[in-house]
C-alpha positions as CSV (number, residue, x, y, z in Angstrom):
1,X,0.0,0.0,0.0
2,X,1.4,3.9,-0.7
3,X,0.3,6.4,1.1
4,X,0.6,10.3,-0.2
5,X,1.5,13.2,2.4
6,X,1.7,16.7,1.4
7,X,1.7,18.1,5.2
8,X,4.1,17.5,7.8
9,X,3.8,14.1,6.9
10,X,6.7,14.8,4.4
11,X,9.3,14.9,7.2
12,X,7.1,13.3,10.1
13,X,5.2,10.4,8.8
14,X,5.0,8.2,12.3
15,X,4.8,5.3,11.2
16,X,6.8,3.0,10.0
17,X,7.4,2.0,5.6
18,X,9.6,0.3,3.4
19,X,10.2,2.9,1.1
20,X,9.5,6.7,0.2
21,X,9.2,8.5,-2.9
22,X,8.9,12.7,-3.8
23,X,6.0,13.2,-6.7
24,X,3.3,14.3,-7.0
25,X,-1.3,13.9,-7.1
26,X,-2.8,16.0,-9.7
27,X,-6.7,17.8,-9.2
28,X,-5.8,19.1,-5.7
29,X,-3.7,22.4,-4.5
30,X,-2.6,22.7,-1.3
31,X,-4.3,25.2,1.1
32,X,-4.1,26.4,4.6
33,X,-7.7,26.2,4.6
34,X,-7.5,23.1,7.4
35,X,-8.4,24.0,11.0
36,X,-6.6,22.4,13.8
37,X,-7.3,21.9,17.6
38,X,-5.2,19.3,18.6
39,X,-1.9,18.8,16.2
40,X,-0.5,23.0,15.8
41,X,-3.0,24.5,18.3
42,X,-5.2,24.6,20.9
43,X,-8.9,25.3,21.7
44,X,-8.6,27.8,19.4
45,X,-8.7,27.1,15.7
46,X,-5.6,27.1,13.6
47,X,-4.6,26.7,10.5
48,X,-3.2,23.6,9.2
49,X,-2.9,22.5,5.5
50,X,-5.4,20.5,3.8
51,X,-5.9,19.3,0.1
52,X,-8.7,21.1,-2.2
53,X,-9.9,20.3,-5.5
54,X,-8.2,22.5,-7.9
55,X,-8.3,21.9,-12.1
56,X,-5.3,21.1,-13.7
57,X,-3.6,21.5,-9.6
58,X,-1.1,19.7,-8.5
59,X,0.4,18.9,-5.3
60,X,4.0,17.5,-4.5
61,X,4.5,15.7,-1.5
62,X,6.0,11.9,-0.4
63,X,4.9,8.6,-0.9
64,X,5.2,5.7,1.5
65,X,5.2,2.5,0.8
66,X,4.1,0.2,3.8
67,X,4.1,-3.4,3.5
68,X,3.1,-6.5,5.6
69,X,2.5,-5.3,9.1
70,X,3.4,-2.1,8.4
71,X,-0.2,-1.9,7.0
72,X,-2.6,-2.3,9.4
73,X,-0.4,-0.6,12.2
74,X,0.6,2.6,9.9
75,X,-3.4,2.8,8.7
76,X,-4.6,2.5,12.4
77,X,-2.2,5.4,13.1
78,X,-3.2,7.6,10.2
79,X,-7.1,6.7,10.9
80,X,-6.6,8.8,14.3
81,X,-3.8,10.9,13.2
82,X,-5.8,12.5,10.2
83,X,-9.1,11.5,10.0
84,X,-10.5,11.1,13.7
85,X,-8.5,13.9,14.9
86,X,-8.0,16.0,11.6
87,X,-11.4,15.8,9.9
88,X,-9.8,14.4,6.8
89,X,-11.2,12.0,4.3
90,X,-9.5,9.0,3.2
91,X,-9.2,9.2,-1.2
92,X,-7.6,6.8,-3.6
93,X,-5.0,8.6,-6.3
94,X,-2.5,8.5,-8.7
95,X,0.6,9.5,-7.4
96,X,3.5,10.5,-9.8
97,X,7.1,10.0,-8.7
98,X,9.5,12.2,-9.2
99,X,12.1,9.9,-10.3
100,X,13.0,10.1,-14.0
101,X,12.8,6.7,-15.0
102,X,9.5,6.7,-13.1
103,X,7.2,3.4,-14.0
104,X,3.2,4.3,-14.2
105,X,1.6,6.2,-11.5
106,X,1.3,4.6,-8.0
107,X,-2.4,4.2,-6.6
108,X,-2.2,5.2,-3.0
109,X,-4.4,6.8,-0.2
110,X,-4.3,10.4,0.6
111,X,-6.5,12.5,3.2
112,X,-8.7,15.3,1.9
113,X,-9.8,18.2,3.8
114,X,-13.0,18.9,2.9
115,X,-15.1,21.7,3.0
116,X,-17.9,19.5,4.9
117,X,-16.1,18.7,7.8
118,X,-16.6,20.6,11.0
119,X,-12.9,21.7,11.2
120,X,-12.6,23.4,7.8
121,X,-12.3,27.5,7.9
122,X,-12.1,28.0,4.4
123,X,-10.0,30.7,2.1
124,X,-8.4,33.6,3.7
125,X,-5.5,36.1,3.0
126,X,-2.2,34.7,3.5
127,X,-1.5,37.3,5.9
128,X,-4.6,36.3,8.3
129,X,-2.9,33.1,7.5
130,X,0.3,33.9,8.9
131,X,-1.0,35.8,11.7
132,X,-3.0,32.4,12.4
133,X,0.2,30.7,12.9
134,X,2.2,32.8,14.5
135,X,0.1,32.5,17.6
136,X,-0.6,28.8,17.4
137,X,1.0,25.6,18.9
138,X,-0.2,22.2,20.1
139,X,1.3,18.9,21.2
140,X,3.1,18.3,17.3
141,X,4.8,21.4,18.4
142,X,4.3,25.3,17.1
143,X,2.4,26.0,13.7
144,X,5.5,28.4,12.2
145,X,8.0,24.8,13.0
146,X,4.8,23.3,10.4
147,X,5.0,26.0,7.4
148,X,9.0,26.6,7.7
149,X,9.5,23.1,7.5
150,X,7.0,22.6,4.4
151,X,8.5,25.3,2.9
152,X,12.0,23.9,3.4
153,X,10.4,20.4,1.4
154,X,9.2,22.2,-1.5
155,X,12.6,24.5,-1.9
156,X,14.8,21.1,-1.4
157,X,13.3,18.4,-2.4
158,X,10.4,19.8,-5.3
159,X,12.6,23.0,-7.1
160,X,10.7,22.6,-10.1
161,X,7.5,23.0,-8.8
162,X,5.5,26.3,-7.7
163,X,3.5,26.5,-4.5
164,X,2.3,30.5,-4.4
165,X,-0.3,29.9,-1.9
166,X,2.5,28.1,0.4
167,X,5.3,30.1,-0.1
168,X,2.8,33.4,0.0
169,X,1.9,32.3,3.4
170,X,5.6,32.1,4.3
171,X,6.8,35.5,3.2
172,X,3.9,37.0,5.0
173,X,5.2,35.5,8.5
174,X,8.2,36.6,7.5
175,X,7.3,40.0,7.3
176,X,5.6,40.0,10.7
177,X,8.5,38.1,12.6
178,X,10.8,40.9,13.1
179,X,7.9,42.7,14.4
180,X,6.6,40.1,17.0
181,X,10.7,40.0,18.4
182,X,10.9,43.5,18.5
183,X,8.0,43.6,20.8
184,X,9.1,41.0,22.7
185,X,12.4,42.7,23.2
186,X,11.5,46.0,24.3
187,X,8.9,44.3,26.6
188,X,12.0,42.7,28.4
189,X,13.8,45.7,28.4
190,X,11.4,47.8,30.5
């Protein structure tokens, strides 16, 4: 069985596989439009990044092969990890590895954010974004440790490929940053 991550499941996938694979599932873009109670925040909603139907999108991520008992443990994890926890829906896709001497595309299992699920929030700016997670943490750590490290993914591992929305979102926190530790400065120095 492969299973597709385009989240932080591209540097934390949990669970164990037999091998991994950078491509990409086509018909979805990648969009902070996920929120998130438990993983990158708390009561409050945050934003975490989902998967919405987009024509002629495409989303790089990694693919995971899991074999034997791998399966069941690794699709018990994920069932809690993204779906009862995340509000994500399971979908079957064609994932396209990176590689150049690449066979056919891969079937393999990707959760969806969708828009019916009682955690989504929907479009905003990428600068409501960013503000978003700037404030936000849970017990997978803070949400800025979540878009920096996508960010890094895309830069290193996917050159080729654009993500505006994603790296839109990180510019914006950027710009904010060297406000928020300037405040937190002068608040220590008085």
């Amino acid at each position: 069985v492969w299973i597709f991550g385009y989240g932080s499941l591209v540097w934390r996938p949990g669970f164990e596989f037999t091998s991994r694979k950078v491509g990409f599932i086509r018909g979805y873009s990648r969009r902070f439009w996920q929120g998130d109670t438990f993983h990158r925040g708390s009561e409050r909603m945050v934003r975490a990044v989902g998967a919405a139907v987009g024509r002629g999108a495409c989303t790089w991520g990694v693919a995971y092969e899991v074999r034997g008992e791998q399966i069941a443990a690794s699709l018990q994890y994920l069932n809690m990890r993204e779906a009862v926890l995340g509000g994500y829906d399971t979908k079957l896709v064609k994932f396209h590895p990176q590689e150049k001497d690449a066979e056919e595309p891969i079937l393999a299992l990707v959760y969806i954010a969708t828009p019916q699920n009682p955690s989504y929030l929907g479009p905003a700016s990428e600068e409501d974004i960013a503000a978003q997670i700037i404030v936000s943490s849970g017990c997978a750590g803070h949400n800025i440790e979540y878009l920096l490290r996508l960010a890094d993914f895309m830069r290193y591992f996917c050159p080729q490929a654009e993500d505006k929305h994603l790296f839109s979102i990180e510019e914006a926190l950027i710009s904010i940053l060297p406000c928020l530790y300037y405040t937190e400065e002068s608040l220590e120095e008085t």
